[in-house]
LOLODO-975886 format. One line per field, with one value per residue (C-alpha): residue in one letter; chain; x, y, z. Coordinates in steps of 0.5 Angstrom, whole numbers, plus 500, padded with zeros to 3 digits. Layout:
BEGIN
res (A  ...)
chain (A  ...)
X (X  ...)
Y (Y  ...)
Z (Z  ...)
% end
This chain:
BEGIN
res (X  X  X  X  X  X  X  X  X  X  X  X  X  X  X  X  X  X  X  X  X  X  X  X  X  X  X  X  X  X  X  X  X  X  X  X  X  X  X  X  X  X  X  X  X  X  X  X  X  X  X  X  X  X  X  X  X  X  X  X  X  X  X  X  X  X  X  X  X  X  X  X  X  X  X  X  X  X  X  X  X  X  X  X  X  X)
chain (A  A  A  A  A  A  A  A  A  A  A  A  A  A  A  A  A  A  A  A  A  A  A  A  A  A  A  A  A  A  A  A  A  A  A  A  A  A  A  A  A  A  A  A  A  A  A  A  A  A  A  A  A  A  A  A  A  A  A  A  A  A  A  A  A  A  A  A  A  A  A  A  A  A  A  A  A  A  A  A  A  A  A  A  A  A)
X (513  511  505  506  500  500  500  493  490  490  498  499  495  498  505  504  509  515  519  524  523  526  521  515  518  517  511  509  512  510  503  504  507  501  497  498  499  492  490  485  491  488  483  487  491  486  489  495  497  502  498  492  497  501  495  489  485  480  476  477  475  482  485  480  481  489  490  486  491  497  495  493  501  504  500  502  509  509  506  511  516  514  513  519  520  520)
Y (528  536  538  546  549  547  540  538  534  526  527  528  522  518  519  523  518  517  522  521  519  511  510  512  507  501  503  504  497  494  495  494  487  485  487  482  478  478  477  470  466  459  460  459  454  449  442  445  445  448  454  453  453  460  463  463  469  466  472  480  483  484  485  491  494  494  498  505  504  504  508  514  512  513  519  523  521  524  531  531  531  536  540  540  533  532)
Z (517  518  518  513  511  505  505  504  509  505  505  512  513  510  512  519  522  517  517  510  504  505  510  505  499  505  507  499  497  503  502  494  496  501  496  491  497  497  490  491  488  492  486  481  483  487  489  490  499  499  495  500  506  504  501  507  502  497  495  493  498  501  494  493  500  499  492  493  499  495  490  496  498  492  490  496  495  488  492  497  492  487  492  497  500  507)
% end
């Protein structure tokens, strides 16, 4: 992404190494993905060891870190596309 003079600094931080629209839906997704990852499953599904192998995450520290991030992706995609895209 180019930096213009008016695009604000949190929008440029979030996508200063993706160069289209495509690799910001990966990264937005990915990120959504990962935070539901995080969601402390292992508590909700005790005596389950396929649960307990796949989900290491017992707490919501991860889970609470990885939404604002989602968020900040989503909504500095939405002000890259109303005002001129990439």
């Amino acid at each position: 992404m180019k930096k213009t003079d008016s695009t604000p600094l949190w929008v440029f931080l979030a996508f200063s190494s993706i160069e289209s629209r495509k690799g910001a839906l990966i990264l937005i997704w990915s990120s959504l993905i990962f935070s539901i990852y995080c969601i402390p499953w292992v508590n909700y599904f005790q005596g389950n060891i396929w649960i307990e192998k796949l989900f290491l995450i017992d707490d919501w520290e991860w889970f609470a870190m990885t939404i604002p991030m989602t968020v900040w992706y989503w909504y500095s995609l939405k002000w890259i596309d109303k005002n001129g895209g990439f």
